[in-house]
C-alpha positions in Angstrom: 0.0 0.0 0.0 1.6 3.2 -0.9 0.8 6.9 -0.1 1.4 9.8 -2.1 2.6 13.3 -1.4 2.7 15.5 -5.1 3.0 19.1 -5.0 4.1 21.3 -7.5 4.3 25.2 -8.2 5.1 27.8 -10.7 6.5 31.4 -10.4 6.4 32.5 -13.9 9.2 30.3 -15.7 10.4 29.0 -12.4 9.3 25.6 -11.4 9.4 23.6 -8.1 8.4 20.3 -7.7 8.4 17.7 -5.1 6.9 14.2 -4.7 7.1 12.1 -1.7 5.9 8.4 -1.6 5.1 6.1 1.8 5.0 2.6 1.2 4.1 -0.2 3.5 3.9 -3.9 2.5 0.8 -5.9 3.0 0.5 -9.6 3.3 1.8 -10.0 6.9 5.3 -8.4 6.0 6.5 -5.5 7.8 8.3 -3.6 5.2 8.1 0.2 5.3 9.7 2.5 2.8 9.9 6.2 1.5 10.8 7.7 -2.1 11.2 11.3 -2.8 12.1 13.6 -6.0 12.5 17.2 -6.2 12.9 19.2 -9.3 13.5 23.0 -9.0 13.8 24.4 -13.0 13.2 26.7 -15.8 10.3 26.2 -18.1 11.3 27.3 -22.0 8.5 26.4 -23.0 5.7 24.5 -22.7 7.3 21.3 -24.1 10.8 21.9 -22.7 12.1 22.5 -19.4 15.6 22.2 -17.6 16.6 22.3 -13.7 18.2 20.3 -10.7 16.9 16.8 -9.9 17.0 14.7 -7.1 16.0 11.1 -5.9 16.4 9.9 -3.0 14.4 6.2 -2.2 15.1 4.5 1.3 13.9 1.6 3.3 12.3 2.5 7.2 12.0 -0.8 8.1 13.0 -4.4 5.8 11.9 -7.4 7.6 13.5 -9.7 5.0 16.9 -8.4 6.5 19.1 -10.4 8.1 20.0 -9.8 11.5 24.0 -9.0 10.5 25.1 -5.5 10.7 24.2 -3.8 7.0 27.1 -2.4 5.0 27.2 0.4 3.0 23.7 3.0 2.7 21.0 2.5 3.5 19.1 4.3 0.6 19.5 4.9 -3.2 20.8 8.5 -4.3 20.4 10.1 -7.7 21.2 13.8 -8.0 21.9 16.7 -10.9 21.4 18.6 -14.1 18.0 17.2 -15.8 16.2 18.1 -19.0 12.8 17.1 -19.7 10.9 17.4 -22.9 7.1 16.9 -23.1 6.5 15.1 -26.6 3.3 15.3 -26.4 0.8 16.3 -23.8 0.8 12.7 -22.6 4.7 11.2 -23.0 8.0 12.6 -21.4 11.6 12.1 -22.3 14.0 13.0 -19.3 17.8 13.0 -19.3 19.6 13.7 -16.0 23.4 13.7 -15.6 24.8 13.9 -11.8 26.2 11.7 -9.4 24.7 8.6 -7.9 25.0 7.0 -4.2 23.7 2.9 -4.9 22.4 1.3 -1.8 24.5 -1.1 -0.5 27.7 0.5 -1.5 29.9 3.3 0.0 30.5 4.3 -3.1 29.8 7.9 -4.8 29.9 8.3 -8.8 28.9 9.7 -12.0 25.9 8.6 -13.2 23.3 9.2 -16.4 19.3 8.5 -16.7 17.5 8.7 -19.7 13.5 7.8 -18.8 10.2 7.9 -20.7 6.7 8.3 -19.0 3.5 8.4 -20.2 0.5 10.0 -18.3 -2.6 8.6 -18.7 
């Protein structure tokens, strides 16, 4: 079951956006999570729009984890320059280029995402 936190607001060209998601498995599993992305941007146009983007997802509470001290993060980390492009009023190309912080890992490095959503 998931909850979900979208707000969004426009000062002229300036954009800020931020979604915020509250998950909690069902079934009798105990799992609890949270995923949130921010965008703060320019809007060109109406089609085309460029800013900072950030994503951060994270897990509150796992219950499939074993009982060992966890290594690395605990959450997933994708940060930087995006541009998005509205194709049409319905489908979205958006290519970010930043850094990344994989869960699991200790590690900190470049990273690229090209995605494609479609609103319906």
């Amino acid at each position: 079951m998931e909850f979900l936190l979208a707000a969004g607001r426009r000062f002229g060209r300036f954009e800020l956006v931020l979604n915020g998601v509250f998950g909690v498995e069902t079934g009798g599993e105990q799992g609890k999570d949270v995923e949130a992305k921010a965008f703060a941007g320019w809007r060109f146009n109406e089609a085309i729009r460029a800013g900072i983007d950030g994503r951060l997802q994270a897990e509150i509470q796992d219950e499939a984890r074993p009982s060992t001290t966890p290594t690395g993060r605990d959450y997933d980390l994708t940060a930087g320059p995006v541009v998005s492009w509205m194709v049409t009023r319905t489908f979205q190309l958006q290519a970010l280029a930043g850094v990344a912080q994989p869960k699991k890992s200790d590690k900190t490095s470049p990273a690229g995402v090209l995605s494609a959503s479609l609103d319906f």
